[in-house]
C-alpha positions in Angstrom: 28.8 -21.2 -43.8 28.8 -25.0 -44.1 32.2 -27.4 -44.5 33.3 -30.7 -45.6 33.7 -32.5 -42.3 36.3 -35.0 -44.4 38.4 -32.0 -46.2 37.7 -29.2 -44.8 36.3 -27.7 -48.1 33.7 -25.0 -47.9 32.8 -25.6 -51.8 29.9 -27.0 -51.0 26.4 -27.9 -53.9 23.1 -27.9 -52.5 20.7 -30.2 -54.6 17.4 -28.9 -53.9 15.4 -31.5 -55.7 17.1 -34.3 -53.3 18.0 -32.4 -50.5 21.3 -33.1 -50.2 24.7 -30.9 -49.9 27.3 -32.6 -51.7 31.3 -31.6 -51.6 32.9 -30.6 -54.4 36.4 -31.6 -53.6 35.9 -34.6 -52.3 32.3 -36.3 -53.2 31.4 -37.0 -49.3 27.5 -35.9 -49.1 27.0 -33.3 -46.3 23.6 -33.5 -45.6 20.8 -35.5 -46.7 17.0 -35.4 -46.8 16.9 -32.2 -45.8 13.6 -30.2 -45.2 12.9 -28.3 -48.5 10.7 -25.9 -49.3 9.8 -26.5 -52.9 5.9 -27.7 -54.0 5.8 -31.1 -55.7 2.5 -32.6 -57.0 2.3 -35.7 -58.3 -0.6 -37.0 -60.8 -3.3 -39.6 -59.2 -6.4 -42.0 -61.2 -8.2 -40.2 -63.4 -5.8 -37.0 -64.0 -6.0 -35.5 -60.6 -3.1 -34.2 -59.1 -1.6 -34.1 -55.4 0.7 -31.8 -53.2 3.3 -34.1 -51.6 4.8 -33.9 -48.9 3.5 -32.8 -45.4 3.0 -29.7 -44.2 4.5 -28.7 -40.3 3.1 -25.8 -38.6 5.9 -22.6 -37.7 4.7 -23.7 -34.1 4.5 -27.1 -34.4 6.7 -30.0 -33.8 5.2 -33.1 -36.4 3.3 -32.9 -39.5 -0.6 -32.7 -39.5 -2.3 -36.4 -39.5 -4.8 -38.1 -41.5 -7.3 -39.8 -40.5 -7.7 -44.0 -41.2 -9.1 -43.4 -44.5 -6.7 -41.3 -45.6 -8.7 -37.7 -45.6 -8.3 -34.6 -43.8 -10.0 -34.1 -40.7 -11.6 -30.4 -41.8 -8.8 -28.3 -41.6 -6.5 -26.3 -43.7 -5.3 -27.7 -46.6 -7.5 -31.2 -45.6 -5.3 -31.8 -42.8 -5.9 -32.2 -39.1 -4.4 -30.3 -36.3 -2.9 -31.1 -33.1 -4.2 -30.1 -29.7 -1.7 -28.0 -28.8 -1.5 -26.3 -31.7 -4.9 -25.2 -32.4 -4.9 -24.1 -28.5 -1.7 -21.8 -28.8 -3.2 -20.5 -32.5 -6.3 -19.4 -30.7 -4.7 -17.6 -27.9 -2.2 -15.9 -29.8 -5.6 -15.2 -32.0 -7.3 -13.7 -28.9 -3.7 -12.3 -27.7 -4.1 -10.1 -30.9 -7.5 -9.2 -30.7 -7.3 -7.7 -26.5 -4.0 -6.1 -27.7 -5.9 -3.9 -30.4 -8.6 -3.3 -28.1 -5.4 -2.2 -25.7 -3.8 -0.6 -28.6 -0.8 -2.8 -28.0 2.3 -2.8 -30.4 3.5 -5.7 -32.0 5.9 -6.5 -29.5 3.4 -7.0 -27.4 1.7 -9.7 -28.6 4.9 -11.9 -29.4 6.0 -11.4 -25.3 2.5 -12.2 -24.5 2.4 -15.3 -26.8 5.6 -16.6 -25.6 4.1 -16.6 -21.8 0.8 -18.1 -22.9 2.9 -20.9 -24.7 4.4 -21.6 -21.4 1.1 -21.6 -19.4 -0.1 -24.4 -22.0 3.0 -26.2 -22.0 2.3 -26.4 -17.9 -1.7 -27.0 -17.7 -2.0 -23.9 -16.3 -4.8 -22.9 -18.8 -6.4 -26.2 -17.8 -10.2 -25.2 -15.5 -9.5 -21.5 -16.6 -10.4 -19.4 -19.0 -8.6 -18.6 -22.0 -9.5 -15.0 -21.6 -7.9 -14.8 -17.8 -5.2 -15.7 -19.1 -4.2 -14.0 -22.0 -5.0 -11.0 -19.7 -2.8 -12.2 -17.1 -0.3 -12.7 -19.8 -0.5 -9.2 -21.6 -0.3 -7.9 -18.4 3.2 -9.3 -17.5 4.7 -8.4 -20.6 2.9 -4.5 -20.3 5.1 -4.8 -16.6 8.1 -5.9 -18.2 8.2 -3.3 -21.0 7.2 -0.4 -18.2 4.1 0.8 -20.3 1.4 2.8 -18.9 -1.2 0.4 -19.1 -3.4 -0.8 -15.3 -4.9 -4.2 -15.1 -8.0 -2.3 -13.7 -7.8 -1.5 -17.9 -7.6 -5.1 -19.1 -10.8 -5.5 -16.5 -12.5 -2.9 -18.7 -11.8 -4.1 -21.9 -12.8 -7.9 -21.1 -15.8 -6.7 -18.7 -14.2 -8.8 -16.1 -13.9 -8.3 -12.9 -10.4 -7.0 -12.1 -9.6 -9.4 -8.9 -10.7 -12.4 -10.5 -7.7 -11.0 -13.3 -5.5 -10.0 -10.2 -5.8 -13.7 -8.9 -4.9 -15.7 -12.6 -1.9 -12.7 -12.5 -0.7 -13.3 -9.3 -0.9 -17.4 -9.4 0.7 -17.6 -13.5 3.7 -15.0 -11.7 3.9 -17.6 -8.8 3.9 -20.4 -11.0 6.5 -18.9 -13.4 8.6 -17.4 -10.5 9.0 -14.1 -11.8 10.0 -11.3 -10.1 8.8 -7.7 -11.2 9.7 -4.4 -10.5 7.3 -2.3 -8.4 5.2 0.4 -10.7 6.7 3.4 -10.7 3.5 6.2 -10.0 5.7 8.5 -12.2 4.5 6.2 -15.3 0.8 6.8 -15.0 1.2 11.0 -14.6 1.7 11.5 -18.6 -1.6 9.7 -19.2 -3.7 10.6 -16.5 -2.8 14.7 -16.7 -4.1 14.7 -20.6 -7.5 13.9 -18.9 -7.6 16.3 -16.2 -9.3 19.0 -18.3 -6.5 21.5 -18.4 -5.4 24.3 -20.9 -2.8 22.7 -23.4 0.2 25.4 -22.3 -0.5 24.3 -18.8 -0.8 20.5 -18.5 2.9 19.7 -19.4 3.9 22.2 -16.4 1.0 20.5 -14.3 2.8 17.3 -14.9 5.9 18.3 -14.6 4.9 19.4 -11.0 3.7 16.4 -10.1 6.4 14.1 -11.6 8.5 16.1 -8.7 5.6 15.7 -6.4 6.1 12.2 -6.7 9.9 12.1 -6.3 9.7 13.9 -3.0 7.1 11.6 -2.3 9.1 8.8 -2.4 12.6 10.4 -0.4 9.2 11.3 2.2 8.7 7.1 2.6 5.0 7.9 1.4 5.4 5.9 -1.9 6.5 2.5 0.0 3.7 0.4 0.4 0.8 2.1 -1.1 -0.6 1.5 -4.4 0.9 3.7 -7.4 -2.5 4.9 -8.5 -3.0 6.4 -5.1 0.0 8.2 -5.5 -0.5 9.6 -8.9 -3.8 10.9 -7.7 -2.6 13.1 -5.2 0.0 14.4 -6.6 -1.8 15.6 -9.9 -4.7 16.7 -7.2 -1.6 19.0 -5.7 0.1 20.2 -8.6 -3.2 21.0 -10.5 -4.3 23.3 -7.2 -0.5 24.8 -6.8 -0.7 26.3 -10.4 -4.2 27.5 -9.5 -6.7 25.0 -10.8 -10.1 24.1 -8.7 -10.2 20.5 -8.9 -11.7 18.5 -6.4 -11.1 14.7 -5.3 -13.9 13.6 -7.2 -12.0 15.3 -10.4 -8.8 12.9 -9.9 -11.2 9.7 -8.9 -13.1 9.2 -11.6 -9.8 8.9 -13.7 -7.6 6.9 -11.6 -10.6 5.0 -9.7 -9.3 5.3 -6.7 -11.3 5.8 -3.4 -11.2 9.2 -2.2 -10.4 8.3 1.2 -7.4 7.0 -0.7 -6.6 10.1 -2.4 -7.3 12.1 1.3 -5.3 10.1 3.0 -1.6 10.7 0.4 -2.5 14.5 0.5 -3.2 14.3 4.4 0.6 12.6 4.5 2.1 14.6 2.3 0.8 17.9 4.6 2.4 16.9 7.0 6.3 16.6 5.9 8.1 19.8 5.8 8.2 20.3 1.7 4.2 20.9 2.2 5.2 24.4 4.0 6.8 26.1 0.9 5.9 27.9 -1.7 5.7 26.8 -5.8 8.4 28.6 -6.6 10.3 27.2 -3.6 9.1 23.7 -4.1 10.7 23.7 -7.9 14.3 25.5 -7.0 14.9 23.9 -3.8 15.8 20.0 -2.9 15.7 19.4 0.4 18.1 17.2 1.8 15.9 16.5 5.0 14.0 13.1 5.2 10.5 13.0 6.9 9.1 9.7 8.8 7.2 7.2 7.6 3.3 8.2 8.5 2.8 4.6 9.6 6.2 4.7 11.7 4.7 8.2 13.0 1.4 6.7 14.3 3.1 3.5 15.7 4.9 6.1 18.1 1.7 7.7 19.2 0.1 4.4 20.1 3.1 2.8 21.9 3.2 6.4 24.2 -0.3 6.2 24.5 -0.3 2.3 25.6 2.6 3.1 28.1 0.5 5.7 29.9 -2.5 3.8 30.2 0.1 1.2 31.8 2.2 3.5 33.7 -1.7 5.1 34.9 -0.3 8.6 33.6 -4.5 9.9 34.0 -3.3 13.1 33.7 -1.1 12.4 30.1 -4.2 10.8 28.7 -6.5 13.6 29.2 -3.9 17.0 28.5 -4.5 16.3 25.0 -0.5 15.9 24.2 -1.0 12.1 23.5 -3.1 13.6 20.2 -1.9 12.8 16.4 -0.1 16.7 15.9 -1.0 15.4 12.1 -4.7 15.5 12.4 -6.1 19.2 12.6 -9.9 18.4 12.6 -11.9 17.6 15.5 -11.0 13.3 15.1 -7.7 14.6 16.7 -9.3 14.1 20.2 -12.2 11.4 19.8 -10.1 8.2 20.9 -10.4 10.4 24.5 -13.8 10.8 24.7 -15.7 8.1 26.6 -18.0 5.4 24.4 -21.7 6.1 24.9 -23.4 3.1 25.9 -26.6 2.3 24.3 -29.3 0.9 26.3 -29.5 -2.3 24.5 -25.9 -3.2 25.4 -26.7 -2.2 28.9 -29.4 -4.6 29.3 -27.5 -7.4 27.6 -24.6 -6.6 30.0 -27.3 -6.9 32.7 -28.3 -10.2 30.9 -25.1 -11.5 31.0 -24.2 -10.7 34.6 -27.5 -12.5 35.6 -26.7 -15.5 33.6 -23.2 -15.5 35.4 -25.3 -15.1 38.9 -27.6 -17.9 38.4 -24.6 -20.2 36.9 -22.8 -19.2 40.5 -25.9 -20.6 42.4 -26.2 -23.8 40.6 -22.7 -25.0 40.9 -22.9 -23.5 44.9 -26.0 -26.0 45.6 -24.5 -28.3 43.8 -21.2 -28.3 45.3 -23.3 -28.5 49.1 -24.4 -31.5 48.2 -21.2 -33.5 47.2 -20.1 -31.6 50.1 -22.8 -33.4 52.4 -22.3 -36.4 51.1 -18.4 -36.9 51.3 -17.6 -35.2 54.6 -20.4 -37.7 55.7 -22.6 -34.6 58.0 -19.2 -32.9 59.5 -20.3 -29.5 60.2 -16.9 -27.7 60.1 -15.1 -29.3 57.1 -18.7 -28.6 55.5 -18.9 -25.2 56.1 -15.3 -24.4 54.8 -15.7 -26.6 51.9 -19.2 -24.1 51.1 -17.2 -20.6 52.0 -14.8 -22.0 49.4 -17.3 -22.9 46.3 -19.2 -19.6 47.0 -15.7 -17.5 46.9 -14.7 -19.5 43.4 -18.2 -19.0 42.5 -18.7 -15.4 43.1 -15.2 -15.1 41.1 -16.4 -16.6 38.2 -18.4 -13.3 37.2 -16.1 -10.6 35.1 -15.8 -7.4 37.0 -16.5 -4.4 34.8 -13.9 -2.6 33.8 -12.8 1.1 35.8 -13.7 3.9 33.5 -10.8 6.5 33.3 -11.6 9.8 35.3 -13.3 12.9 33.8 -10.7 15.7 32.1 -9.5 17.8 34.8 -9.0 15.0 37.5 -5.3 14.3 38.4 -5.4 12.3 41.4 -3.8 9.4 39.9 -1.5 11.0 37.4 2.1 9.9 37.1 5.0 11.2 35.9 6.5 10.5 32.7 8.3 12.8 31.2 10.3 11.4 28.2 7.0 11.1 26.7 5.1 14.5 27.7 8.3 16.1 26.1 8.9 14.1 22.8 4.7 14.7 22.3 5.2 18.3 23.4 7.5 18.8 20.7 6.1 17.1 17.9 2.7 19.1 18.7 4.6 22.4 18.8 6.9 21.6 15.6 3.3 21.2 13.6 1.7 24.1 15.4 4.4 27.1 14.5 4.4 25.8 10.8 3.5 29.0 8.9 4.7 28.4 5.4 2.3 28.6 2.4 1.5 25.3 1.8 1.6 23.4 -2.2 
């Protein structure tokens, strides 16, 4: 509610064909020319007739222009547009038209347009394509509002190749400084569960299972890091097999479009923490309060044992097999002992190189006997030592091969380390007596 800035008085009259508030009370004039909203026309030569006034766009910040001669430049109402407007109408225009292809909301588009008005505001549509970036702009809002929508899915609806999208996201979030949460897998398990092919009474419990899938997933460290669709995909691939459905990696795949070594690789972690051994019905009524390693902090601790065996010369450790990932069951368990076969072409470029070295050793040994000669002036001695010494750096110059480890079986040179022999003993014991039924 307006007042009198003079007496105080709230008994204010609006004029609406001057624009001006005038006080009651006292006769001070509040405000003046004032933006109204009222149509005038005024008559012109020959009986035509005129709107006056000028009309200001809601995103705009001056009136449209004339040109010299005093017509419109083509657009609405025969008035020109400014740059920047006609740039923020079009992408709010093509804001609109990805987010019904998206079937978007509203709210969508208005979140979206206020980023894109930004991004014009700093040049960063400037040598990029509109369509980048209103993707890159639905796309922060989608993250913001925690919908279920990929940018793999803008790349499909665009027909644009989803890392040239990924690099105008990443660069508008650096140059806006935002910070967004990390997607939550549990978002995508709703949507990606309807298209799994299930009965209707069972893909709400199928979803339901993997939802908790997921949360055990993440108290297991197997969430941190990897990508959420990874996630999702193996945990609908687990729940859909636990309540008794044959579906295959390729089923879960072709939804999420993930890799399938992806997918392999979260079920292959997720076998090996201890909620894997029990059963359905133990899986849903029990939380376990027990935390399980990360895999990646797991494997580091395989490699640093096996590195300080090879430098401790345990032969023996390296070749008893207890140096093995207890996570891997298949036959790759054992391969990083088995010695490399050597083709013959790298054997007769190894014998290529050793001859180059050879001859390189002889060139700089003649060559060193003759500044030899010709600074000791003929001494004999000093000559001779001076040659022993160029043909011992020379002969060094060659790399010697390195020693292959001995076959399995040979213990001549084992050593003893037994903090390591016991922690692997146990860790490939602990996986070995696990008998439970596995999810």
């Amino acid at each position: 509610m307006s007042f009198c800035p003079s007496c105080g008085s709230t008994e204010i009259e609006n004029h609406e064909a001057s624009g001006a508030s005038i006080c009651v009370a006292c006769g001070v004039v509040v405000e003046e020319n004032a933006i109204v909203s009222s149509v005038e026309f005024m008559e012109g030569a020959g009986g035509t007739s005129s709107m006056m006034g000028q009309y200001v766009g809601p995103n705009g910040s001056k009136p449209f222009n004339r040109d010299r001669l005093g017509r419109g430049g083509g657009g609405s109402y025969g008035f020109s547009r400014d740059s920047r407007e006609t740039t923020l109408m079009n992408g709010r225009r093509r804001i609109q038209d990805v987010a019904s292809r998206m079937r978007l909301a509203n709210h969508f588009v208005d979140a979206a347009h206020r980023f894109f008005t930004v991004a014009v505001e700093k040049n960063f549509v400037q040598g990029r394509r509109t369509t980048h970036v209103v993707a890159a702009c639905l796309y922060i809002a989608c993250r913001q509002e925690k919908s279920q929508h990929m940018l793999i899915d803008f790349s499909d609806a665009l027909q644009v190749n989803v890392y040239t999208l990924g690099t105008c996201f990443l660069k508008f979030r650096r140059l806006l400084g935002l910070k967004l949460e990390i997607i939550d897998p549990a978002l995508y398990i709703y949507r990606f569960a309807a298209h799994l092919d299930l009965p209707d009474e069972k893909t709400n419990d199928v979803a339901l299972t993997a939802l908790r899938l997921v949360g055990r997933m993440k108290r297991d460290w197997i969430v941190a890091g990897r990508r959420p669709a990874g996630i999702c995909a193996a945990a609908l691939l687990i729940a859909s097999r636990a309540h008794g459905f044959k579906k295959q990696h390729q089923d879960v795949t072709k939804i999420l479009r993930v890799c399938g070594m992806t997918v392999h690789q979260r079920v292959k972690d997720f076998e090996n923490t201890p909620s894997s051994n029990l059963t359905l019905e133990q899986f849903l009524s029990i939380d376990m309060e027990t935390e399980a390693d990360p895999p990646r902090f797991t494997s580091n601790r395989i490699r640093e044992a096996r590195a300080k065996a090879i430098q401790d010369g345990n032969v023996a450790l390296l070749t008893s097999g207890k140096l093995d990932d207890p996570r891997d069951k298949t036959k790759r368990a054992k391969k990083w002992r088995e010695a490399v076969a050597v083709s013959d072409r790298q054997l007769e470029m190894d014998r290529l190189y050793n001859q180059l070295a050879t001859d390189m050793g002889d060139t700089q040994n003649s060559n060193g006997k003759e500044k030899l000669a010709l600074t000791n002036g003929g001494n004999g001695d000093d000559a001779g030592q001076n040659e022993a010494q160029s043909a011992a750096n020379a002969e060094g110059q060659s790399l010697p091969p390195l020693p292959a480890l001995p076959p399995p079986g040979d213990t001549t040179n084992a050593g003893t380390s037994s903090t390591t022999i016991v922690a692997a003993s146990k860790a490939s014991d602990a996986n070995s007596k696990a008998s439970g039924k596995k999810t």
